[in-house]
N, C-alpha and C positions, 0 to 999 in steps of 0.2 A: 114603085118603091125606090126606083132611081133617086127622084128629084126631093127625100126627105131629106132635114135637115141635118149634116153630119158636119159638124163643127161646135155648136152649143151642147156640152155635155150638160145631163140632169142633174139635181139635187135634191134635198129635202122642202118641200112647197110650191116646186114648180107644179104649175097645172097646165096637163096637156090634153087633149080631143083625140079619140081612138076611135078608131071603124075598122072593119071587115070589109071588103067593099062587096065580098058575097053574099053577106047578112043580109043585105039591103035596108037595117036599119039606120037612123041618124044618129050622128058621132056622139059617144059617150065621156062627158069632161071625168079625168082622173087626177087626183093629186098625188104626187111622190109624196113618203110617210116619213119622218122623224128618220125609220131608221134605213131608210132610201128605197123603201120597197112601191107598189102600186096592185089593188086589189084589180087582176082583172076579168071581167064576164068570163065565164065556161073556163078556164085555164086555174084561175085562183091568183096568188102571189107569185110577182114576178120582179126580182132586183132591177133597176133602173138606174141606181144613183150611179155618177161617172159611166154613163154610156151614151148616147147620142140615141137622138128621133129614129135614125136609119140602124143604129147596131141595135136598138130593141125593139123594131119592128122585124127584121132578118130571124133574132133571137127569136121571138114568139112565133113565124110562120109557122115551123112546123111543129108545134104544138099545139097549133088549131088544125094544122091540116092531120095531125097524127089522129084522130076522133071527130070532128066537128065538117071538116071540110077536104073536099080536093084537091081542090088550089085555091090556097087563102092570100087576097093581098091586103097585106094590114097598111093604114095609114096610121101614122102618129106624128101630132105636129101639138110642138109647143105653144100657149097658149099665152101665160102668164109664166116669169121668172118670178120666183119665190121670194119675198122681201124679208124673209126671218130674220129676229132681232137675236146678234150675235150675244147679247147679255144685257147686264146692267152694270153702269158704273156709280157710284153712290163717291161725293167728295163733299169733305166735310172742312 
């Protein structure tokens, strides 16, 4: 969990790749939501927007490991930055 990204904070659209690496399954792509949240497996909703790969993977540890796990090492690595269109301009 050292070497995740802790520089690029999240927003609304970014899609990032989540694992357990205890799970033993293959990473699950998630997108951050409109209102900067992320639905994730076994946990449910979890805030994302302005926080970084490494503060929301720290943040969800023990919350998997409080129920699901031992010692959880979660991965989260950005995948896609979000291109959301900030509006519309209309000139007449």
């Amino acid at each position: 969990m050292e070497v995740l990204n802790d520089t690029t904070k999240l927003g609304p659209g970014d899609r990032v790749s989540f694992r357990v690496l205890e799970d033993r399954h293959e990473p699950i792509a998630l997108i951050v939501t409109d209102s900067g949240e992320m639905e994730v497996p076994l946990i449910g909703r979890v805030t994302a927007r302005d926080k970084t790969c490494k503060q929301l993977a720290f943040e969800m540890k023990p919350l998997f490991e409080k129920e699901y796990f031992v010692k959880a090492t979660v991965i989260i690595g950005l995948d896609l930055v979000g291109t959301k269109s900030r509006g519309k301009v209309y000139l007449t």
